[in-house]
N, C-alpha and C positions, 0 to 999 in steps of 0.2 A: 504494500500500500504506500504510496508515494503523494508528501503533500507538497504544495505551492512552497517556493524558495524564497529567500530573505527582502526580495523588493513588497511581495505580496501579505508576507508577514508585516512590514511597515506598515502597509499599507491601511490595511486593517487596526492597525493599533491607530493610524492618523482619523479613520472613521471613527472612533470613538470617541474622537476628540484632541487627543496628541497632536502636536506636531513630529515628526520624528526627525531624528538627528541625520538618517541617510535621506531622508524626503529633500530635506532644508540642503546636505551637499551637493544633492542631484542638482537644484533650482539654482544654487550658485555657480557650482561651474556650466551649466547651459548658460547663463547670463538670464535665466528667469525671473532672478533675483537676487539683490546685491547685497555683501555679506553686511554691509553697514547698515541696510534695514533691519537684517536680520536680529543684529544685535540691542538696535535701537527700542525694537519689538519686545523686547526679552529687557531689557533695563527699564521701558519704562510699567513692565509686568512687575520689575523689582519691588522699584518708588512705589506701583499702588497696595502691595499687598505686604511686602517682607518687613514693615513695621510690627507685623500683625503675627508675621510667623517667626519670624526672628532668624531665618536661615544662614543669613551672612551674618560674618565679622567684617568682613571689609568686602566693596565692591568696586571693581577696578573698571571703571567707564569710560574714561580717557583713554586707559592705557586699551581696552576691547575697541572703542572706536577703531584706533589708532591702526590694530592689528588687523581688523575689519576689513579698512580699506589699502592696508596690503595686499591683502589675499583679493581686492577685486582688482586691483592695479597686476597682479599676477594672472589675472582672468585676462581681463584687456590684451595684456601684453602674448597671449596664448598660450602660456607657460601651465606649466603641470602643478597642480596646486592640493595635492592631497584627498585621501579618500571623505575627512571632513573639514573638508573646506568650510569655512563660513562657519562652522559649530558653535553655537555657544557653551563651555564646558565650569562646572563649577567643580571647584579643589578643596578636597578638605583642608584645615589649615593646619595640618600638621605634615604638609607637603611642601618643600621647601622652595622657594619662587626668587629669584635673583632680586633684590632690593626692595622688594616688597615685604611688609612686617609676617611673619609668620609666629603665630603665637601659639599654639596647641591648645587654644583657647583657656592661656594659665598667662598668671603676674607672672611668672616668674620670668618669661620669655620677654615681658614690656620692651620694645624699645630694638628689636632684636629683627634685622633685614638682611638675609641671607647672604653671600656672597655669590652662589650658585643654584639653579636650578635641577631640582632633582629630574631623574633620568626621565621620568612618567611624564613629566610636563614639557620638558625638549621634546619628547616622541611624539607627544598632541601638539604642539606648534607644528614640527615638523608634518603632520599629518592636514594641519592647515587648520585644528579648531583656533577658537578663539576662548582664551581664558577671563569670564566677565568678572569672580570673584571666590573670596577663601570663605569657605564656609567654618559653622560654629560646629562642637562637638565636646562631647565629657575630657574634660580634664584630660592632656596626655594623650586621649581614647579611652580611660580607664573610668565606663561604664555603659548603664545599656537604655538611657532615658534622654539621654541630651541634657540633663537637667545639672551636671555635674560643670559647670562652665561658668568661669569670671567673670564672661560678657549675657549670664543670664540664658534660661531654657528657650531650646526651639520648642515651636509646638508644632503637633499634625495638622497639613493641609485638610484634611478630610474631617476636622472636628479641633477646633484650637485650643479647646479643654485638655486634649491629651496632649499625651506623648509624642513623638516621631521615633523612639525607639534609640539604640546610641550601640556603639557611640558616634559614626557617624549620621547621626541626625538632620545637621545643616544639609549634607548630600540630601540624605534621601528626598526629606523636605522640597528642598531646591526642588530635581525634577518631579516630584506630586504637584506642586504648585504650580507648574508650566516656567520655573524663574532661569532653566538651561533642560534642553532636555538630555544632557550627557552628567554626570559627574564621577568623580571619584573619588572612596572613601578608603579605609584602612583595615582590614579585618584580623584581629587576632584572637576573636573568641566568639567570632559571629557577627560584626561591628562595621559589616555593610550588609548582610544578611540579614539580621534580625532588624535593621531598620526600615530594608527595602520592603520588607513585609507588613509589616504596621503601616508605610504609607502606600501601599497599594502600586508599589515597584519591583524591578528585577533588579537584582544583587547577584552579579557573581566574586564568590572566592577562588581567584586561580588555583595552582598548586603551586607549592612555597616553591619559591625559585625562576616560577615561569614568569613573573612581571620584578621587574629591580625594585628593589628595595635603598637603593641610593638615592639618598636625599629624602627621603622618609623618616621623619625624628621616630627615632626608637622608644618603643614601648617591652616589648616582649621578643627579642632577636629572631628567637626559632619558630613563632609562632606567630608574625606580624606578617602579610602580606597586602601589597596593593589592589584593588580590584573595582569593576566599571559598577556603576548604576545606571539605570534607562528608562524608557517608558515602556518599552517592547522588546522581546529578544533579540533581534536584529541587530539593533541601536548597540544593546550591550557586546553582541559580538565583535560588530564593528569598534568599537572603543578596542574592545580586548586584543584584536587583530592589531590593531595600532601603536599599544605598550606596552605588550609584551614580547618575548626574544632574550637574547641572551646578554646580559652589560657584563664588561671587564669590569667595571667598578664596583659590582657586586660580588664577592666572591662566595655567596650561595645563589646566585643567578645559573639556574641550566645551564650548559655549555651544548648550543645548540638550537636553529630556531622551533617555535612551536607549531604545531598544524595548523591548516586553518581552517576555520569555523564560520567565516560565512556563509561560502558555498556550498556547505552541504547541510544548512539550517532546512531544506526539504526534503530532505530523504526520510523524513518520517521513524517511526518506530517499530515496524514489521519485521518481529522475529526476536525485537529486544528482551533482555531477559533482566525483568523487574521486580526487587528483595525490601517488601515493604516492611522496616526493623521495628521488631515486637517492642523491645526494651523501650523505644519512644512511640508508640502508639497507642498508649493501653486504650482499653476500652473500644477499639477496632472491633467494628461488623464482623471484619475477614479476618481476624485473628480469634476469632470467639470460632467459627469456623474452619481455622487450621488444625493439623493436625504436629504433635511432637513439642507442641511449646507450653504443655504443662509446666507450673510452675516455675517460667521465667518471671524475672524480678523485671518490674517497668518503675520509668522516673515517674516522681507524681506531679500535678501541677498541669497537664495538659488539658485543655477545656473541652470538653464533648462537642462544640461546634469549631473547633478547629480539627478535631479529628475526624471529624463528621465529612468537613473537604479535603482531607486526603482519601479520605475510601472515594469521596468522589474523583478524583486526580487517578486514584488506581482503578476506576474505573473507567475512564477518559482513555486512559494508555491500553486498556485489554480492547476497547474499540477501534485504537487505532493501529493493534496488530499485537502489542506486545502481551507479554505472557507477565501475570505480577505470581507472587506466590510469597509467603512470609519468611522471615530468616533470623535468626537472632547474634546479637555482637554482645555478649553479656557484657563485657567491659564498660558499654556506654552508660551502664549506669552511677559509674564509677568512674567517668568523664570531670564532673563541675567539680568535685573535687582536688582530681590530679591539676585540672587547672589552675585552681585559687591557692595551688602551691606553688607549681615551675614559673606562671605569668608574672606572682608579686616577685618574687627570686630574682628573676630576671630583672624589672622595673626596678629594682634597687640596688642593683648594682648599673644598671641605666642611667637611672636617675641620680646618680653619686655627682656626674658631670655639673651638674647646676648648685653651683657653692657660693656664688655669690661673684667672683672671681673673674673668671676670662667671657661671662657676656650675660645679660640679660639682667634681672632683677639685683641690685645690691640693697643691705640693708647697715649703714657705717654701724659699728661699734670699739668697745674700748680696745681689743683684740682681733686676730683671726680669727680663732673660734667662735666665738660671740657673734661676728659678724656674720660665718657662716651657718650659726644654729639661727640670729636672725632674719637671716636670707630666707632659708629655705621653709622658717615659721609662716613668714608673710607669705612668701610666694608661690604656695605647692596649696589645694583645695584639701579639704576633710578626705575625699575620697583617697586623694592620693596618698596622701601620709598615713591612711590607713593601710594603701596599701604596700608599702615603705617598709613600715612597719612589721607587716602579716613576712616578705621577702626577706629581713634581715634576719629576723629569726626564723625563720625556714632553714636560713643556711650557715645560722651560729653554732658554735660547737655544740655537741650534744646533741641537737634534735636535727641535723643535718641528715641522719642517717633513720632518724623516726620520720620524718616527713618527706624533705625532698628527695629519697633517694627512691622511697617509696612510690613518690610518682612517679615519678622517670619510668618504674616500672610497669605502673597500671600504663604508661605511652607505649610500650615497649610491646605488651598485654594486647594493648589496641591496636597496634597496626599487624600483629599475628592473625587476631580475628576478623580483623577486615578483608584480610589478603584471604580469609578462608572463606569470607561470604564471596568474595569477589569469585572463587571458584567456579562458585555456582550461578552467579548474577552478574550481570554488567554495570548496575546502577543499584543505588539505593535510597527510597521514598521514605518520606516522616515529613511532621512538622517544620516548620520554621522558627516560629515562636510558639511560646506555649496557650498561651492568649491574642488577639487585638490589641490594640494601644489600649493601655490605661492613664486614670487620672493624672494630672500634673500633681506630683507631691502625693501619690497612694503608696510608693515603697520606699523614698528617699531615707526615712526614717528606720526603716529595717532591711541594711547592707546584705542579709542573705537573701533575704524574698525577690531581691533584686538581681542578684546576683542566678538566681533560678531561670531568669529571662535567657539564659547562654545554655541552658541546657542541653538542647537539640544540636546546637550549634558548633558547640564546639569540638566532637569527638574530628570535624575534619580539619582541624586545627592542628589537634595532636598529632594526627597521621599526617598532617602537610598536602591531604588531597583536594582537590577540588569540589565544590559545592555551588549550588546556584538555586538561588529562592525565586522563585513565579508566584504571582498574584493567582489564586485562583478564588472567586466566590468571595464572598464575605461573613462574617459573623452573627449571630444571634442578633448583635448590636448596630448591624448595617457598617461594620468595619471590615477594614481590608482583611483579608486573612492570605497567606504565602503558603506553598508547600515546598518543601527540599527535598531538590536531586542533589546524590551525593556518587561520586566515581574515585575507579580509582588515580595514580598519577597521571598526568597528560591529558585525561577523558573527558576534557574540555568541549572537544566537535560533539563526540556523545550525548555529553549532558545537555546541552545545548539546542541538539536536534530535539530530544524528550520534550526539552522545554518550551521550544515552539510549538508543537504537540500537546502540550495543555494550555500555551497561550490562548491556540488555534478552540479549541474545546472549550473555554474562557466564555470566548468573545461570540460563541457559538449557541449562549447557554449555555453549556456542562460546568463551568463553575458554580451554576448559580444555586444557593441554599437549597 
């Protein structure tokens, strides 16, 4: 069974109201339309609404004109101007941008303009977007609400009472509200994933190493990766097509390019073989229905209407040819844990770099030290120093070997039993988040209920494989709800085709409640 390829999948995603990001290249470089309008269109979308949502930290309007009417001056002149040309693309601000403030939405960075441009946003110049603005995000990236931020919570397009989800938030935000329909966020525990889903977008998480992580401010080394947000799956392949490959300057960047994933967004899912994981499903139709999964342990916390549209997604995909059948990764339930050890571990020995010292926030005192316990007092959020905190003692004497060595193991745990579902399956279904966006300030108050939001999300974190959240349906509460395809390394094109496949099914009805 063979569907319609990536123009047609735009296409449809622009019926519903999108612009899309390959529509808008197509019209620039035919000279249909000129990248300056383009962007004009989209900044003054900013001004009327992004008071309301809070998406940006900063928005770069001069400098997007500017580039704008580069790329038509390249038009004119009939020169080759990139697959998106004309794009308007929003950056999380903990992407590094040559002279422009990049703040990881913390004091501690005030004041702090890059020297260089990380490798992801050379690649989108190069590709011919246009960068209109750095979005907001929890602290760092360290959390799952957008609410953790100096410069104040984003809220959801789709309901401004909630969330957006985090920790890139501002992305996801940005394209729900029509304000770029490109951006890119940061994922290291689900943190363009679990946003895209709450605002009713696509998130993909490469596989660690397929997109550079240079010029990326570090949060968590082994477990941080770049990755697109969109309106439609298309869009995002297209972004992912464009910055990902292999950088010298990353030396966990593949050695090697990666496949590519637009053109074969139609080959549909005929024949694929689909392992829908007990451990984050519970309360599954088709797992009450299986057989051999007595007594698997599942996480709690997933909401019967979000599980409700993954049986429908697994049902989406058995119509469009694939085969679903249940599998279990026991380890995933033993995921949020192993992470809320390695992530802070990692973040505090990251975060040592901001002392007060060689850039960003000072705080004078009678001493160095003084100065640097003042620094890092004023300029690090509650969230972070807690998790500072939780990282140093992970890996002080004595309990280094009770806790962090112990995860490393349950990591070790997880990617045995993925490589054994993989056996038998090519892709893996479940949730996204475990809920729709919730209230502004419903979990900020209790760090682990919060912390619960990354559940789903992060077993592909551990493993370093690829995941990619699609809208499908919405919630009891008329919210977005995502479901996640998960593959193993490189299974980028894979995932990707699946997920046009339920976009397609979406927009079809087959998302709907």
């Amino acid at each position: 069974m063979r569907h319609d390829g990536a123009e047609a999948a735009a296409g449809r995603a622009a019926g519903r109201g999108a612009v899309t990001a390959l529509a808008i290249a197509a019209a620039v470089k035919s000279g249909e339309r000129t990248a300056l309008d383009v962007v004009d269109e989209h900044l003054a979308r900013i001004s009327q609404r992004d008071a309301e949502i809070g998406a940006f930290n900063l928005v770069l309007a001069d400098e997007a004109r500017t580039a704008a009417r580069n790329v038509d001056a390249a038009v004119s002149r009939g020169e080759a101007v990139g697959p998106l040309a004309g794009v308007p693309v929003a950056l999380k601000d903990n992407l590094c941008t040559r002279g422009v403030p990049t703040t990881c939405s913390s004091r501690m960075l005030e004041g702090w303009r890059p020297p260089y441009d990380a490798t992801v946003v050379q690649r989108l110049r190069s590709a011919g977007a246009v960068i209109v603005g750095k979005t907001n995000l929890d602290e760092f990236a360290m959390g799952s609400s957008t609410e953790n931020s100096a410069f104040g919570p984003t809220r959801n397009p789709h309901h401004t009472g909630r969330v957006p989800g985090g920790s890139s938030g501002g992305s996801a935000a940005a394209v729900a509200a029509g304000f770029a329909p490109l951006a890119l966020g940061s994922d290291t525990g689900g943190s363009v994933r679990q946003p895209a889903a709450l605002c009713g977008v696509v998130g993909l998480k490469p596989t660690y190493g397929a997109v550079s992580r240079y010029g990326l401010v570090a949060f968590a080394s082994s477990l941080d990766q770049v990755g697109p947000m969109a309106s439609n799956v298309a869009d995002a392949a297209a972004c992912f097509e464009a910055v990902s490959g292999h950088d010298p300057l990353d030396s966990t960047s593949i050695d090697g390019a990666c496949d590519p994933v637009v053109a074969g967004l139609g080959q549909g899912v005929d024949g694929l073989r689909v392992g829908l994981v007990a451990e984050l499903c519970a309360g599954s139709a088709r797992l009450q229905e299986a057989d051999g999964l007595d007594g698997v342990s599942a996480v709690e916390g997933v909401a019967a209407d979000v599980i409700a549209r993954v049986d429908a997604a697994a049902a989406a995909l058995e119509a469009a040819g694939a085969a679903v059948t249940a599998v279990s990764v026991p380890s995933a339930v033993l995921g949020l844990s192993a992470y809320y050890l390695i992530a802070p571990a990692e973040a505090s020995s990251n975060l040592a770099r901001y002392d007060g010292v060689r850039y960003g926030l000072r705080v004078d005192a009678a001493n160095a030290a003084e100065m640097n316990v003042s620094s890092r007092t004023a300029g690090f959020g509650a969230e972070v120093k807690r998790r500072i905190m939780l990282g140093t003692y992970a890996l002080s004497a004595g309990y280094y070997d009770a806790f962090y060595a112990k995860a490393l193991r349950v990591r070790t745990l997880m990617l045995r039993e993925c490589a054994a579902a993989y056996a038998g399956v090519d892709v893996l279904l479940c949730p996204t988040a475990p809920t729709t966006a919730f209230e502004l300030g419903a979990k900020t108050a209790d760090p682990l209920l919060m912390y619960l939001n990354d559940v789903c999300t992060i077993p592909s974190n551990l493993t370093g494989h690829p995941a990619v959240s699609v809208p499908f349906g919405s919630g009891d509460d008329g919210l977005p709800v995502g479901v996640q395809l998960m593959g193993p390394a490189l299974s980028e094109p894979v995932l990707l085709r699946a997920a046009a496949v339920l976009e397609q099914a979406g927009a079809s009805g087959g998302g709907a409640p």
